[in-house]
C-alpha positions in Angstrom: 21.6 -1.9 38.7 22.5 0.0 35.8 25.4 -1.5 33.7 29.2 1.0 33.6 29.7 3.3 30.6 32.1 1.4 29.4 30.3 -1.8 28.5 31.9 -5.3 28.7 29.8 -7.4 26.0 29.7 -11.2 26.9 28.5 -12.8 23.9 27.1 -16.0 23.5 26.5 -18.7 20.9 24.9 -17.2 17.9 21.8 -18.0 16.3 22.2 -20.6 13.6 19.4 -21.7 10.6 18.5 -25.5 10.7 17.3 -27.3 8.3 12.8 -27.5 8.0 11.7 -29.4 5.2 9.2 -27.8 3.3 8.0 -24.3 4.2 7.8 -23.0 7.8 4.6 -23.8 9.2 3.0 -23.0 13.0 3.7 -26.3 14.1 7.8 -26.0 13.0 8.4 -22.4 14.7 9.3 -23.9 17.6 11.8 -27.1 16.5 13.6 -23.9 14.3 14.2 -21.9 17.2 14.8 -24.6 19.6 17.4 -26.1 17.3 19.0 -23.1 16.6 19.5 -22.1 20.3 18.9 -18.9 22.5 18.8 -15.6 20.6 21.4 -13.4 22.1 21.1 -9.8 21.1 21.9 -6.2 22.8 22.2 -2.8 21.8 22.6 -2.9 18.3 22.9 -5.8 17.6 24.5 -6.9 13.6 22.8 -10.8 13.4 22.2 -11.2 10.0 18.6 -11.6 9.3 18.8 -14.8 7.1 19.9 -16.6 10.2 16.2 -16.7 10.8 15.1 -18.8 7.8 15.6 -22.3 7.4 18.0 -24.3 5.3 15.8 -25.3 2.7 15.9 -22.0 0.7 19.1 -22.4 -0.1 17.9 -25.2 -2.5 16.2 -22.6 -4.4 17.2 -20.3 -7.3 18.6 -17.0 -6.7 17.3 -13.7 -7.2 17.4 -11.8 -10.3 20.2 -8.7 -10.0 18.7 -5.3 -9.9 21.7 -3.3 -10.5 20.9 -2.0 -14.2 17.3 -0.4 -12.1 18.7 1.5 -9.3 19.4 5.1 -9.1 22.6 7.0 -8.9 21.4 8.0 -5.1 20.9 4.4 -4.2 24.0 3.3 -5.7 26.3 5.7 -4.2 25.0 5.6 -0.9 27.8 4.0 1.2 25.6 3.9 4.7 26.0 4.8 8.1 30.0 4.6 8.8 29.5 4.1 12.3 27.7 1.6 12.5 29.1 -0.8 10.2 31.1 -1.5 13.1 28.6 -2.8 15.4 29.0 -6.0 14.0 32.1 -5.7 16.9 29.9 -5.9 19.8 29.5 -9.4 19.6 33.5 -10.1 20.7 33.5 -11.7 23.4 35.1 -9.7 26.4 35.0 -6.7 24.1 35.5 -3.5 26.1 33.5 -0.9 23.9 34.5 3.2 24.5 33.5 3.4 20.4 29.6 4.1 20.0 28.3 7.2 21.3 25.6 4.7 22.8 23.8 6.2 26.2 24.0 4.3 29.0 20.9 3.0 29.7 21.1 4.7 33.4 19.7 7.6 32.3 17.2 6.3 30.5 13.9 7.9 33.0 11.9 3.9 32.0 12.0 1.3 34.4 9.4 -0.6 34.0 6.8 -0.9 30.3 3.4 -2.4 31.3 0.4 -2.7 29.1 -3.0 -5.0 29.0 -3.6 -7.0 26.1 -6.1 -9.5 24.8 -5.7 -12.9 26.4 -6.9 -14.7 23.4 -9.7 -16.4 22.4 -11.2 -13.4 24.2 -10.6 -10.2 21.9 -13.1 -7.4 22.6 -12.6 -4.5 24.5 -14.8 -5.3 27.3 -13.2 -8.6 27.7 -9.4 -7.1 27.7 -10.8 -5.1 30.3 -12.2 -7.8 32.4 -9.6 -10.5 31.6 -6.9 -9.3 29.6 -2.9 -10.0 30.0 -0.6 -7.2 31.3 2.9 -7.5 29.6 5.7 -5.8 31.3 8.8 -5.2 29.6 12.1 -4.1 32.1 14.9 -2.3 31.5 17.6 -5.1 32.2 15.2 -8.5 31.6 18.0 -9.5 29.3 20.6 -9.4 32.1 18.6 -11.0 34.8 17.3 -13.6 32.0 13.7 -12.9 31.9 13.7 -11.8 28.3 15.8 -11.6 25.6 14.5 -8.1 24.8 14.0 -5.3 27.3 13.9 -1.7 27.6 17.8 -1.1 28.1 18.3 -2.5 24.7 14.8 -1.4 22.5 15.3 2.1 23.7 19.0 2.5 23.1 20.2 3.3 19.1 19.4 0.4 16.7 20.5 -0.5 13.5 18.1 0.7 10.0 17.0 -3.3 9.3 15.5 -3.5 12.8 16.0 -5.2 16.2 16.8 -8.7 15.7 14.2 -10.5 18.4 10.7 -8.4 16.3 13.0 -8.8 13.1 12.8 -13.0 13.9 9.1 -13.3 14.0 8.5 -11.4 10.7 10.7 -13.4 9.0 8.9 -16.5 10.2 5.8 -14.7 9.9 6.5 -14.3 5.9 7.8 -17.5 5.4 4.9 -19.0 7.1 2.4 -16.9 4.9 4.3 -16.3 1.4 7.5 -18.5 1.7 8.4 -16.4 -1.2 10.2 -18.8 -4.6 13.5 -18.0 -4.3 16.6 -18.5 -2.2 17.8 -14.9 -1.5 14.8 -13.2 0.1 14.8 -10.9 3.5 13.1 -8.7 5.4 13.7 -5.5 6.9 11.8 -3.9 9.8 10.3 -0.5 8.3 8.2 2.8 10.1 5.8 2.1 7.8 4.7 1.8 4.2 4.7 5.0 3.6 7.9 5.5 4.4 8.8 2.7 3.0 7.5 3.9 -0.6 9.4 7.1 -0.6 12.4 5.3 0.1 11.8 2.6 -2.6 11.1 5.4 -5.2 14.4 7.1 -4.5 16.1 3.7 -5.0 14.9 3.2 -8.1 14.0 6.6 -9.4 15.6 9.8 -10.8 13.9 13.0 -11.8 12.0 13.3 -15.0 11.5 9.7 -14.8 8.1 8.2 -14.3 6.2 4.7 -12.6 3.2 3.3 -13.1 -0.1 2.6 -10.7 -3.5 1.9 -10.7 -5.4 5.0 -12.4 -7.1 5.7 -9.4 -4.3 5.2 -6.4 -3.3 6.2 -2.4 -3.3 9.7 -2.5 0.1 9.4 -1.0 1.7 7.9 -3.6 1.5 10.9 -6.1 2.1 13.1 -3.6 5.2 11.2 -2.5 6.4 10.5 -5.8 6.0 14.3 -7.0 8.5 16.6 -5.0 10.9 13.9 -6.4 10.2 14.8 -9.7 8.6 11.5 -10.6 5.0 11.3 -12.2 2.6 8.6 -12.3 1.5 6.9 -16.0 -2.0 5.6 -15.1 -3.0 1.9 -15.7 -6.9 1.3 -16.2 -8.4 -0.8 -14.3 -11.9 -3.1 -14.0 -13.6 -4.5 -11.1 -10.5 -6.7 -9.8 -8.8 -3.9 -10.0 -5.0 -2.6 -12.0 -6.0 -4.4 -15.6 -3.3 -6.5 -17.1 -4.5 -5.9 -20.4 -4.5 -2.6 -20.0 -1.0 -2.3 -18.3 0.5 -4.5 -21.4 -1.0 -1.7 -23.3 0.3 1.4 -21.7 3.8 0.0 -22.2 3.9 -1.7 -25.8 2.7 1.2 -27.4 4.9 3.9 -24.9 5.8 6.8 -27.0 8.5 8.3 -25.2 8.6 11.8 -27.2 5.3 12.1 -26.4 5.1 11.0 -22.9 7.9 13.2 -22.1 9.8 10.7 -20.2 11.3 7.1 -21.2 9.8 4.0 -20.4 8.5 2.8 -16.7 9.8 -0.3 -15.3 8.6 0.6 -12.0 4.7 -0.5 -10.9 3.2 0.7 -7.4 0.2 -1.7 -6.7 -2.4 -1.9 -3.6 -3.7 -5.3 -5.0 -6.2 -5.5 -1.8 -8.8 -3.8 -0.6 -6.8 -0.9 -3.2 -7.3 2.4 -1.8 -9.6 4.2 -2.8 -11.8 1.8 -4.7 -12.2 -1.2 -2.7 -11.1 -3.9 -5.6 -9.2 -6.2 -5.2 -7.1 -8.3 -7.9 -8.1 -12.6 -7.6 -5.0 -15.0 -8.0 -5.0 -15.4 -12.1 -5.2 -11.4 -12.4 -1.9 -11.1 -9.9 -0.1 -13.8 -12.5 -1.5 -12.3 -15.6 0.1 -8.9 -14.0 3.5 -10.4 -13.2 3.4 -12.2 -16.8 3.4 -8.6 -17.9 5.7 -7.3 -15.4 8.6 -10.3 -17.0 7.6 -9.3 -20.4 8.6 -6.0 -20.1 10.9 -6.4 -17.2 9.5 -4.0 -14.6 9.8 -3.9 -10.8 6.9 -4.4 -8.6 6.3 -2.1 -5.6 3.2 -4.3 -3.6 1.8 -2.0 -0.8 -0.7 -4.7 1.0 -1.3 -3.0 4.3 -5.3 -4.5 3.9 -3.6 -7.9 3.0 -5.1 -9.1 6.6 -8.2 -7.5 6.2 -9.4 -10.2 3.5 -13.4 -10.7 4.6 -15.9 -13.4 4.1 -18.1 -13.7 1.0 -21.0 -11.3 0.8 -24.1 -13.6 1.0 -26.7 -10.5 1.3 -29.4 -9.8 4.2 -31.7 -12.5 4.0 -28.6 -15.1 4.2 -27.1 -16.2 7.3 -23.6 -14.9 7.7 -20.8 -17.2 6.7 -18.9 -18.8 9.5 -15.4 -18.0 10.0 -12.4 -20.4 8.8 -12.3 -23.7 11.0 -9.0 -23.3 11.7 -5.7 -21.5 11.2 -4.3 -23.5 8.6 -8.3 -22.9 6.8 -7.5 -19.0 7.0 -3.6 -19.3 5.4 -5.5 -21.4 2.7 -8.4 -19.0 2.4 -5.9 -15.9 1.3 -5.2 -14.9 -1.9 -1.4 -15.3 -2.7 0.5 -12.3 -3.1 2.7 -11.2 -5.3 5.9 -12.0 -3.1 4.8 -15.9 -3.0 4.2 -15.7 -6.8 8.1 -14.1 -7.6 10.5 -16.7 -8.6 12.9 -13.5 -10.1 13.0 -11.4 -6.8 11.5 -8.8 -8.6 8.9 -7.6 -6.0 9.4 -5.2 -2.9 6.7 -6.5 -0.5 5.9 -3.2 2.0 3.4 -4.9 5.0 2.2 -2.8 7.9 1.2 -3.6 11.3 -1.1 -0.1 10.7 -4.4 -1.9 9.6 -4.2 -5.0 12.0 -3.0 -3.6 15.5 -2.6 0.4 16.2 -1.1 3.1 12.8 0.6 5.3 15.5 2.9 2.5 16.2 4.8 3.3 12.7 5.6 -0.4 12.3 6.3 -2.6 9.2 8.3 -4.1 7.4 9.7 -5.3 3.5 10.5 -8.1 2.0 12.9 -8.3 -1.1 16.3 -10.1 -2.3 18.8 -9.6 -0.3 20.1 -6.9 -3.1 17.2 -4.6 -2.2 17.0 -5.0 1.6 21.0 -4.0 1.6 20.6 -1.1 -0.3 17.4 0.0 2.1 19.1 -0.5 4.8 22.0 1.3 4.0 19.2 4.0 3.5 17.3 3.7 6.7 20.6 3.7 8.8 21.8 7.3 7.8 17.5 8.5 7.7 15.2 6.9 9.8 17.8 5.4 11.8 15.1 1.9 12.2 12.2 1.9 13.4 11.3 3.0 16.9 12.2 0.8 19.9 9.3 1.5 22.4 7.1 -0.1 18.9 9.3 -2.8 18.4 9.3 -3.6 22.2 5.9 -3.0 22.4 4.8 -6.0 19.3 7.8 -8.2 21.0 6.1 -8.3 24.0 2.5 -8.7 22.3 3.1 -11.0 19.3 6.3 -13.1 19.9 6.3 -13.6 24.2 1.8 -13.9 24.4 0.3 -14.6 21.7 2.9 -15.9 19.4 2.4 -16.9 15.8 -1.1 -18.9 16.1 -2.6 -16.2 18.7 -1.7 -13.3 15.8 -3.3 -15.6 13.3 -6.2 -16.4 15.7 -6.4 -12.1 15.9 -6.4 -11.5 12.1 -9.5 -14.2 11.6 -11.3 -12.2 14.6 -10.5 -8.7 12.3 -11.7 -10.9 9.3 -15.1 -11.2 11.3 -15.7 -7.8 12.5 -14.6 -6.2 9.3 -17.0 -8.5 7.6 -19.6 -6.9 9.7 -19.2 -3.7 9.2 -18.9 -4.1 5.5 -22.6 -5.9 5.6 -23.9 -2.8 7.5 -22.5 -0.1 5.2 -23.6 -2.6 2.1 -27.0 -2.8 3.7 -27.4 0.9 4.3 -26.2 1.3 0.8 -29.1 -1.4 -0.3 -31.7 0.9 1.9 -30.9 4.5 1.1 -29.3 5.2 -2.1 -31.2 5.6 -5.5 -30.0 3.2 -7.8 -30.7 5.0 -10.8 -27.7 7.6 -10.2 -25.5 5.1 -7.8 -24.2 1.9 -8.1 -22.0 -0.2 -5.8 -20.0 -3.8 -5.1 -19.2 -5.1 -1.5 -15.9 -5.0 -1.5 -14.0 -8.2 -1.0 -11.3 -7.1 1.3 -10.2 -3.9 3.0 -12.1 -0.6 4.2 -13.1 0.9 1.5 -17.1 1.1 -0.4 -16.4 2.7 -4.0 -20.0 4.5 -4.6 -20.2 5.2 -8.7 -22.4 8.0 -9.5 -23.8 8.5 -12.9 -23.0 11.9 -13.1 -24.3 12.3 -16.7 -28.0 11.7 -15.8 -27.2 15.1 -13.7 -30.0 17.8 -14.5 -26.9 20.2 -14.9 -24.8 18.1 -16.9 -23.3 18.8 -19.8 -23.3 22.8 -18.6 -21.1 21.6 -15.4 -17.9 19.4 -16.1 -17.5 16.0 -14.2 -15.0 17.8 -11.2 -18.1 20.9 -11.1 -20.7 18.2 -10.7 -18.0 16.7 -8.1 -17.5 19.2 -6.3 -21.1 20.5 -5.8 -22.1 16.9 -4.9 -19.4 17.0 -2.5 -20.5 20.2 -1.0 -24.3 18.8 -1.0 -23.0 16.0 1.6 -21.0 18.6 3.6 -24.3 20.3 4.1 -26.2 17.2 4.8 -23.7 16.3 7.8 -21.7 13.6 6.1 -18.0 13.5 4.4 -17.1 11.4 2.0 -13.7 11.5 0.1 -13.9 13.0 -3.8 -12.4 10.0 -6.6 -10.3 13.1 -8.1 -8.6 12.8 -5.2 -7.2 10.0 -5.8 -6.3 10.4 -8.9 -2.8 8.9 -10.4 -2.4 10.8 -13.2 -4.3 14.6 -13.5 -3.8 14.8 -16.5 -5.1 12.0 -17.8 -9.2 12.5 -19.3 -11.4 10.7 -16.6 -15.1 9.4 -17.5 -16.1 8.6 -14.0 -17.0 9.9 -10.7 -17.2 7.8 -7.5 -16.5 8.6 -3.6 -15.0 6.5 -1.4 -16.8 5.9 2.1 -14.7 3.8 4.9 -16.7 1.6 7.2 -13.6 0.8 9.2 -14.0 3.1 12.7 -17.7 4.7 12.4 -20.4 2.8 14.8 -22.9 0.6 12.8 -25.4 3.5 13.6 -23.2 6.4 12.5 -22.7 4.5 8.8 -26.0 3.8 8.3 -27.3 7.8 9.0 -24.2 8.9 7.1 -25.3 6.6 4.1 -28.4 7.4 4.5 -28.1 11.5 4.7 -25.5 10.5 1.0 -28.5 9.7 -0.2 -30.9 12.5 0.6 -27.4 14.7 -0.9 -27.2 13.0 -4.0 -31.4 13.2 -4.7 -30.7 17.2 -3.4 -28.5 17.7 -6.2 -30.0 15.5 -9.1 -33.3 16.7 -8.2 -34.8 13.4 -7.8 -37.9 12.1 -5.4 -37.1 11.4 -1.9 -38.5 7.9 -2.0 -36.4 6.6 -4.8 -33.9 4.2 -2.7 -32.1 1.1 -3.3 -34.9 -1.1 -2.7 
């Protein structure tokens, strides 16, 4: 039965934070939650997010202010008037005629049901044959058979997210980054893409300019553009954004020349980066954020592929490495981010559920101070609005109710272990049907991307064709030959900037095993087209 119009909230005790020593592990989850009591939260609900870490942060330092950094936008922005007073519907008894909230009546949903892994059995075939359906309810909260259901996820939220998906993040992070300092929290985003427009309008005005990898998401620039914000490129090596080089860009900044004063704002992919596959070790990420105190700049880490770590490339005639020997073998076996490395709260962690369960979803979230995830917030409630129920229902129902903390880990080592295949097939194919005298490649440690350099100067029409010509008519070459791959001008951070090097980036993430090694295969027959080189000059 529906509940009346006019809504009489019952509350009940509130969440509380109990004291774990030492960072939240798998096995602690449940001793915080028990101890802290039932989670009681309806439509809209205002819990404050730090109710869901423990105690023991508050024995750390405090983040560094950020005031001085952010834009006039971002510091004007007063938020969503309406519903700063949802905080209200917690009073007991509380009658509310206020929010121009739907009743949940008319909502046409009775009844969510979907068919998920039952773990340890993750393939498609098995879900098929033995996988879990989840059914979410419209009024499981009422009749006490959730504390989230469809009356509540599909009603209007608040911009930081529903509090019951909001809870596991927060463990979630704690468990993998328990970041240094006291005042860190997370916000539930609609991805990191979203998330990065909205962080470069914090931070940003026009004229003004950031800094990234030389070669970066695509997105990024064109983000960052229409808000009249350029990109200074960074150079970067094999392990990707250089610290010697970023140290460099901003010591000698000219800022007559460069038109613009100087960045304190740094937009990283650190793994897997996108387009070129690197990604940056552990003393790289501290040589970086020695740089980033030095000259006091902000860190932007977009690690949607931070999941999508893989196991060491041992080569064909090596048996495959097994996978981690348990969960706490995997935490261990990931590099440590940026976030876990920032004891000034001077890094905006953007994570995506994109890479690791389904991108249409448009589910994420950030992790900042406290500072930062206000001032979002106060964003996402008069823009976005949060992000969408049905999603946040939808990974409730997966992730917190069935498979819970160890059962995502135990999915990430299974996408660990297929993305470690596929990368050894399109390696392989690279190893069988590309001339190395033109091409030249690393398996990528993490991600979905295979970075294939080309020596474009040994080109028989080079130096009458530029580098983007000799681009270009490669590019058309593989069109012709049946295969796409993705230009490295593309990607390019900075267009202005004099580039020495051509590459395309090939994905191996969705393609059959088949499909990459004839589309590798027909790269290569393109590329000996175009040099005018023997067809039996391969990679072996």
């Amino acid at each position: 039965m529906a509940p009346p119009i006019a809504i009489n909230v019952e509350a009940e005790t509130d969440t509380s934070a109990v004291t774990i020593l030492g960072p939240l592990t798998l096995d602690s989850v449940a001793n915080r939650r028990s101890a802290s009591g039932k989670l009681v939260a309806g439509v809209a609900a205002s819990i404050p997010s730090s109710t869901f870490k423990g105690n023991a942060h508050e024995k750390k330092h405090k983040a560094k202010n950020w005031d001085y950094r952010l834009s006039l936008e971002c510091r004007t922005r007063e938020g969503n008037s309406l519903k700063k007073v949802a905080k209200y519907l917690m009073t007991p008894g509380l009658i509310s005629l206020g929010g121009g909230l739907p009743s949940s009546e008319y909502f046409p949903f009775d009844t969510l049901s979907v068919k998920v892994p039952t773990p340890p059995h993750w393939t498609e075939a098995e879900t098929r044959e033995s996988g879990t359906t989840l059914e979410a309810g419209k009024y499981d909260l009422q009749l006490g058979k959730s504390v989230y259901d469809i009356s509540t996820a599909f009603n209007y939220g608040l911009g930081i997210g529903s509090p019951q998906i909001l809870r596991f993040v927060i463990e979630h992070t704690e468990i993998v980054h328990n970041p240094p300092y006291a005042d860190w929290n997370c916000t539930m985003t609609v991805g990191n893409t979203s998330a990065l427009e909205m962080a470069i309008r914090m931070f940003c005005e026009r004229g003004d300019m950031m800094l990234s990898e030389e070669y970066t998401f695509s997105a990024a620039v064109e983000t960052a553009s229409p808000l009249g914000v350029k990109i200074a490129s960074v150079p970067m090596d094999e392990e990707g954004l250089s610290a010697t080089g970023l140290d460099d860009v901003l010591s000698s900044w000219d800022e007559k020349a460069r038109g613009a004063s100087k960045p304190f704002l740094l937009y990283t992919v650190p793994i897997g980066q996108n387009p070129t596959g690197a990604t940056q070790g552990e003393q790289r990420r501290r040589d970086i954020y020695a740089v980033a105190q030095k000259h006091d700049l902000y860190i932007l880490e977009d690690d949607p592929y931070y999941f999508l770590q893989m196991q060491p490339y041992v080569g064909p005639d090596h048996p495959d490495t097994p996978p981690p020997k348990s969960r706490e073998e995997f935490l261990k076996s990931l590099i440590p981010s940026y976030l876990s490395m920032d004891v000034d709260g001077r890094v905006m962690r953007m994570d995506s559920f994109s890479k690791v369960l389904a991108p249409g979803c448009r589910l994420g979230w950030l992790t900042a101070s406290e500072q930062i995830i206000e001032r979002y917030t106060k964003h996402a409630d008069i823009s976005t609005q949060g992000a969408s129920g049905l999603s946040q229902l939808l990974f409730f129902k997966l992730l917190d109710e069935h498979w819970d903390h160890g059962g995502f880990l135990d999915w990430l080592v299974h996408l660990r272990m297929e993305y470690t295949k596929r990368r050894n097939v399109i390696v392989g194919a690279c190893d069988r049907y590309l001339p190395r005298e033109i091409v030249s490649w690393a398996p990528p440690a993490a991600g979905m991307f295979q970075a294939l350099h080309i020596d474009y100067k040994k080109h028989r029409s080079y130096p009458a064709k530029s580098l983007l010509e000799l681009e270009d008519e490669i590019f058309m070459a593989c069109i012709a030959n049946g295969t796409l791959l993705i230009k490295g001008s593309c990607f390019y951070a900075d267009p202005t900037t004099q580039h020495d090097t051509m590459f395309f980036r090939a994905t191996f993430c969705a393609a059959p095993f088949d499909k990459i090694e004839e589309a590798i295969k027909r790269f290569g027959d393109a590329l000996r087209g175009s040099f005018g080189i023997s067809n039996d000059s391969n990679g072996v």
